[in-house]
C-alpha positions as CSV (number, residue, x, y, z in Angstrom):
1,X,94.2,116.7,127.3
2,X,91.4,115.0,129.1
3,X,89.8,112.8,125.7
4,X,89.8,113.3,122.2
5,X,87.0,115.9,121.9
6,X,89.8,118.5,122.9
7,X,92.5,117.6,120.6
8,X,91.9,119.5,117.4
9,X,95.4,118.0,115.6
10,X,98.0,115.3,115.7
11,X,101.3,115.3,115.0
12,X,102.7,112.7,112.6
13,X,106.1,111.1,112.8
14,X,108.9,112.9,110.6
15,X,110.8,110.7,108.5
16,X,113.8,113.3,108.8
17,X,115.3,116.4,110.6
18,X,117.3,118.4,108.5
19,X,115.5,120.6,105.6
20,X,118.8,118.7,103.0
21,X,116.7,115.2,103.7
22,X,113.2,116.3,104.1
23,X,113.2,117.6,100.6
24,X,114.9,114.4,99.7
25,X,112.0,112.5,101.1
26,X,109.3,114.7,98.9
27,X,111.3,114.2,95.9
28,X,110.9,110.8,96.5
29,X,107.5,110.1,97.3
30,X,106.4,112.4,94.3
31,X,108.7,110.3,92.4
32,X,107.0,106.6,93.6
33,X,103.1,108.5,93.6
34,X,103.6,110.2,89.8
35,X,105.2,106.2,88.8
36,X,101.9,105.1,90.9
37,X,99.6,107.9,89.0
38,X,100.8,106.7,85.5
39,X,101.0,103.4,85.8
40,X,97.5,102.8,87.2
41,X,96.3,105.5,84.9
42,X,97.7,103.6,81.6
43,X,96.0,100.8,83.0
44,X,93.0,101.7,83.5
45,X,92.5,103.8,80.2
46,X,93.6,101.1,78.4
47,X,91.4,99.0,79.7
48,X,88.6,101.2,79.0
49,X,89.4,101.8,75.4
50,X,90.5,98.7,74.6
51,X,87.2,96.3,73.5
52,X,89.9,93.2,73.9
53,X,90.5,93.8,77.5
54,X,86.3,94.0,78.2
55,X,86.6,91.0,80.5
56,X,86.0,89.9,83.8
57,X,89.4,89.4,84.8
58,X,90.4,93.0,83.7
59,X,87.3,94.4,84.6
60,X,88.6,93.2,88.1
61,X,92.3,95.1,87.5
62,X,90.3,98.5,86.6
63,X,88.5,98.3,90.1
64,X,92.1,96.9,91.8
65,X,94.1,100.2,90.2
66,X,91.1,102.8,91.2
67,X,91.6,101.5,94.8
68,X,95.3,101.3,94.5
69,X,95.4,105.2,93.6
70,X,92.7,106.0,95.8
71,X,95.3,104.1,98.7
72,X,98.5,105.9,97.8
73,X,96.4,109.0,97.7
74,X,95.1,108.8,101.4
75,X,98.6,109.0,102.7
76,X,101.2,110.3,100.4
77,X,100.3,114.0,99.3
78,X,99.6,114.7,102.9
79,X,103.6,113.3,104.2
80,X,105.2,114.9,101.2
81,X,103.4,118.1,102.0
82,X,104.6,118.1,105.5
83,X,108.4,117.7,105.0
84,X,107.9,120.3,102.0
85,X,106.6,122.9,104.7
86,X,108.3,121.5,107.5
87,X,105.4,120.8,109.7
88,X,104.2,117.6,111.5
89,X,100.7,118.5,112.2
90,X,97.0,117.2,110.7
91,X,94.2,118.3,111.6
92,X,92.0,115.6,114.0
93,X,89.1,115.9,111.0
94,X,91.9,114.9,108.8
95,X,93.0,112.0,110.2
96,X,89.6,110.9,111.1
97,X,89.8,111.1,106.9
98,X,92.5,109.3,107.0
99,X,91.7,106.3,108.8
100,X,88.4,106.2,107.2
101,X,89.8,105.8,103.6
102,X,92.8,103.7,104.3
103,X,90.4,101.4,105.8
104,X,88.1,101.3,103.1
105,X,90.5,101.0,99.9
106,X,92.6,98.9,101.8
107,X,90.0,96.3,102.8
108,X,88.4,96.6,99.6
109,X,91.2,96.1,97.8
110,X,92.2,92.6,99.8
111,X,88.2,91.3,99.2
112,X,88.7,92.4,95.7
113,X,92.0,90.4,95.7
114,X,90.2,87.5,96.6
115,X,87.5,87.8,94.1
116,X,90.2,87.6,91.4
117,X,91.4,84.6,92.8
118,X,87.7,83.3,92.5
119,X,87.8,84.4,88.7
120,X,91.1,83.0,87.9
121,X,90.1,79.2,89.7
122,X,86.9,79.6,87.3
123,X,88.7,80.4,84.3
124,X,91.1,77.4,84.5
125,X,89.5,74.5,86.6
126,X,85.7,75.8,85.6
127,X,86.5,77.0,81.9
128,X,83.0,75.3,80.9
129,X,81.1,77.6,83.2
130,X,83.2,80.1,82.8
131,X,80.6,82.3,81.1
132,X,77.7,81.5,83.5
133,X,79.6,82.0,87.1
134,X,81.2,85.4,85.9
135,X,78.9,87.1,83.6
136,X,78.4,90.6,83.5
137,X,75.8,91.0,86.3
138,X,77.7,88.5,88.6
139,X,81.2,90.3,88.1
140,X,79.3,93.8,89.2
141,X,78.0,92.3,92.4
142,X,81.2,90.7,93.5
143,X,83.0,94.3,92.8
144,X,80.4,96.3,94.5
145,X,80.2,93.6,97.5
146,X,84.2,94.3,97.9
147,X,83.8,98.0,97.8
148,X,80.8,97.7,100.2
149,X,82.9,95.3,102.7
150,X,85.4,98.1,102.4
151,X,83.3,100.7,103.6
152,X,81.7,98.8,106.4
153,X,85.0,97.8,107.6
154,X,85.9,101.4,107.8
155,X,82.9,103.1,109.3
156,X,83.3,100.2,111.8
157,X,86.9,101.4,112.8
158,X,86.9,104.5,112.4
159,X,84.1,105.0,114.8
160,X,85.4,103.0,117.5
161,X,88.6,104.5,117.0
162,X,87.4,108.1,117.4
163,X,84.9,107.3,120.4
164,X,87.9,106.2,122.4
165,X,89.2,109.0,125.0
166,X,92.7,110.1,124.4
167,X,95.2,111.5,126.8
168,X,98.3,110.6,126.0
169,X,99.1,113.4,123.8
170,X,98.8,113.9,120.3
171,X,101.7,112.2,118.7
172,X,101.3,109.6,116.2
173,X,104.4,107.8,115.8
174,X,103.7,107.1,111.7
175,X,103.6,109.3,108.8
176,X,100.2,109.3,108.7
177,X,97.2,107.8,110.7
178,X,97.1,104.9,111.7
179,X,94.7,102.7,114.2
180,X,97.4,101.2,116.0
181,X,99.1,104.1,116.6
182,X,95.8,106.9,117.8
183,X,95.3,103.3,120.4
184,X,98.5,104.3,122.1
185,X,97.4,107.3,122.9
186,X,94.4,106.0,124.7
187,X,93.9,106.8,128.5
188,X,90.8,103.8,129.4
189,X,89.9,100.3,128.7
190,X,87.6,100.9,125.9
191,X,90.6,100.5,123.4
192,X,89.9,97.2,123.5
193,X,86.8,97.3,121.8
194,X,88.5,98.6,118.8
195,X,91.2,96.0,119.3
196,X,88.6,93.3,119.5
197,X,87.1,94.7,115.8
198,X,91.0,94.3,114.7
199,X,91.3,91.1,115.8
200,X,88.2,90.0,114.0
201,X,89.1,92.2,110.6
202,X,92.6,89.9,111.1
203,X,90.6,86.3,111.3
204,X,88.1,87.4,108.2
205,X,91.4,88.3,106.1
206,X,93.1,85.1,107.1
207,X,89.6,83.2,106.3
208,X,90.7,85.1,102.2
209,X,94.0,84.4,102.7
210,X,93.1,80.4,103.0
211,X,90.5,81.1,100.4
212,X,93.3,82.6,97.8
213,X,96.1,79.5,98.6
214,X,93.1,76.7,98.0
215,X,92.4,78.3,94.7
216,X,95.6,78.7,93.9
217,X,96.5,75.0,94.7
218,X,93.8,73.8,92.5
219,X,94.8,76.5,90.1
220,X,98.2,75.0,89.7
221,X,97.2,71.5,89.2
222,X,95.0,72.2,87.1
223,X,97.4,74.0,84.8
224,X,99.9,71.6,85.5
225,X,98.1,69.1,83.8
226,X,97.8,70.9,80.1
227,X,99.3,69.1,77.7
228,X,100.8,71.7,75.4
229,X,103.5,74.2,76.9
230,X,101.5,77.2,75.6
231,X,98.5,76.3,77.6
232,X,100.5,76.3,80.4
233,X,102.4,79.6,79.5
234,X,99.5,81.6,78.9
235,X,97.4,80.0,82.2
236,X,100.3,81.1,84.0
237,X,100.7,84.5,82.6
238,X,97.4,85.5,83.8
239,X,97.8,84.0,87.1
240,X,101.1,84.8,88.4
241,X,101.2,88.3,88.5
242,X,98.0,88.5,90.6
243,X,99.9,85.9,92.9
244,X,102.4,88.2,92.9
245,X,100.2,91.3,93.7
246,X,98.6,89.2,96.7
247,X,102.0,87.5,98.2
248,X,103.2,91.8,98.4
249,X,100.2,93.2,100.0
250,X,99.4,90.1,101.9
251,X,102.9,89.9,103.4
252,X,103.8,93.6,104.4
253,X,100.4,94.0,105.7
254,X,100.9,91.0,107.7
255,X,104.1,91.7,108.8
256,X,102.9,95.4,109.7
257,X,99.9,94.1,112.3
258,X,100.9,90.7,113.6
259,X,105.1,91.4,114.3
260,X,105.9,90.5,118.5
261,X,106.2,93.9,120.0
262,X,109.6,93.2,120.9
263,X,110.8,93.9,117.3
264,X,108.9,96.6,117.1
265,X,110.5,99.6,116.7
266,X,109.6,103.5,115.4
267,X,112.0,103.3,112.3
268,X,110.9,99.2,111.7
269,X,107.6,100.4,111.8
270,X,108.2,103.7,109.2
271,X,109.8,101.2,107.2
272,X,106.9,98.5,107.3
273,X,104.4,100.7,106.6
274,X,105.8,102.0,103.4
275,X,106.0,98.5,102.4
276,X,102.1,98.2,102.9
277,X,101.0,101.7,102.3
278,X,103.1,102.8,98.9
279,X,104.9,100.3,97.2
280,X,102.1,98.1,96.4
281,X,99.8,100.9,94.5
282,X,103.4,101.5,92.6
283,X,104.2,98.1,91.9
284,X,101.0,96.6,91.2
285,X,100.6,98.3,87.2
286,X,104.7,96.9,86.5
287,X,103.9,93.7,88.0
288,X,100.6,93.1,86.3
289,X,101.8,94.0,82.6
290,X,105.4,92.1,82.7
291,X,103.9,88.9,81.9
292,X,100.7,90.0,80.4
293,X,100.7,89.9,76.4
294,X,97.1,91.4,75.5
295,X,97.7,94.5,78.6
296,X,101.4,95.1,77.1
297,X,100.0,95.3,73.6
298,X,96.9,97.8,74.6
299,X,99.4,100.0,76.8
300,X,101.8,100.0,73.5
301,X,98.6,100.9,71.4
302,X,97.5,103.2,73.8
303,X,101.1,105.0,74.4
304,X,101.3,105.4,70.1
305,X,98.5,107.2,69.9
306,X,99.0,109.4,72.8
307,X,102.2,109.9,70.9
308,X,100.5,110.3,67.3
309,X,98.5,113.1,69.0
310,X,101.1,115.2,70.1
311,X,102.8,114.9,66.6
């Protein structure tokens, strides 16, 4: 295989051998994406129908659970359709797909992540101009300007990716496409134009990543200082969880692109990558509504009247 032009598929890394395990493998992604099709689901009907919930910070967690099902989407279906037919093989178009979309919800997901840190260090240490700094108009720019980084940040990869000559065969050692692993299989130097694009995707996330632990310093002294124990319960019920949501994604995704290579290993990295790729999109909806009174109350309205409609 001379460059990329004549592959026409790759072949993605098995998580198992024997038919006994691969179908245990489908049964359990379509277990963790039907948990991560539900959960995200209730949450964003509810916060649809729900007037209550017609607020910037949930207006925020809509956009977060679109991408997050959009994400689990890119890569599941196509791994739990391979060990159901016991194939390895997707097509080069498909992969292309693949790296193109994982880019783009990913990134927009981690800009998005840091616009909700913006909106919860307004809501507590701004409360005064609270309605001015995220009004309606303001909130819609700052979701479309994440989905647009997003999808800049992915045409941007995945046509550097994809212009680089391959001839190291066409295994991908992942279960499904990833950047790192189609620049293995590189054969010239111009890799590292699409290493120097990572490199700078990694210093604009860690510019967010210092952006989200200044708010979140201010956040906490701020809310540190409220007199009355249910001011502080109630700040911190609407910011932990998002913590929460941004120490998971932040430190798997991390861990995934920055470990020594000398760690690095193909079942570390299988492991790794379903800490980035899946769990999060799962997690996110059970991590959001544990300490959140108004979205547990909507979700209990909501899953009554689904109930009263099947009665």
């Amino acid at each position: 295989m001379s460059n990329g032009s004549s592959l026409t598929e790759f072949l993605l890394l098995a998580f198992v051998d024997t038919r006994e395990l691969q179908l245990l493998h489908f049964s359990l992604f379509l277990g963790i994406y039907l948990a991560a099709l539900m959960g995200n689901g209730l949450i964003i009907t509810a916060i649809v129908c729900d007037h209550r919930l017609h607020t910037p910070m949930y207006f925020f967690l809509l956009s977060l659970s679109l991408l997050d099902l959009g994400t689990i989407s890119t890569t599941v279906p196509k791994s739990m359709a391979n060990s159901l037919w016991d194939t390895r093989a997707i097509s080069y178009s498909g992969c292309a797909a693949q790296v193109f979309f994982f880019f783009f919800l990913f990134s927009a997901e981690y800009s998005l992540l840091t616009v909700m840190a913006y909106d919860r260090f307004v809501a507590i240490c701004r409360p005064l101009h609270y309605g001015t700094l995220m009004g309606t108009r303001a909130c819609v720019k700052m979701a479309a300007a994440a989905w647009a980084s997003g999808f800049l940040n992915a045409l941007l990869h995945t046509a550097n990716t994809f212009s680089v000559p391959l001839c190291q065969g066409n295994t991908v050692d992942q279960f499904f496409c990833e950047v790192p692993q189609i620049l293995k299989l590189s054969c010239s130097d111009s890799y590292l134009r699409e290493v120097g694009l990572l490199v700078v995707s990694v210093c604009l996330a860690f510019g967010c990543f210092v952006f989200i632990v200044l708010s979140y310093v201010q956040i906490f002294t701020a809310v540190l200082r409220i007199p009355s124990e249910q001011g502080r319960h109630k700040a911190f019920s609407t910011c932990l969880p998002h913590l929460a949501v941004v120490c998971l994604f932040i430190s798997t995704a991390f861990f995934a692109y920055l470990k020594p290579p000398s760690i690095s290993s193909p079942a570390l990295d299988l492991v790794v990558s379903v800490l980035y790729a899946v769990v999060p999109p799962a997690t996110n909806p059970l991590i959001y509504s544990m300490r959140n009174k108004e979205l547990k109350d909507a979700l209990k309205k909501l899953v009554q009247w689904v109930h009263c409609q099947h009665q």
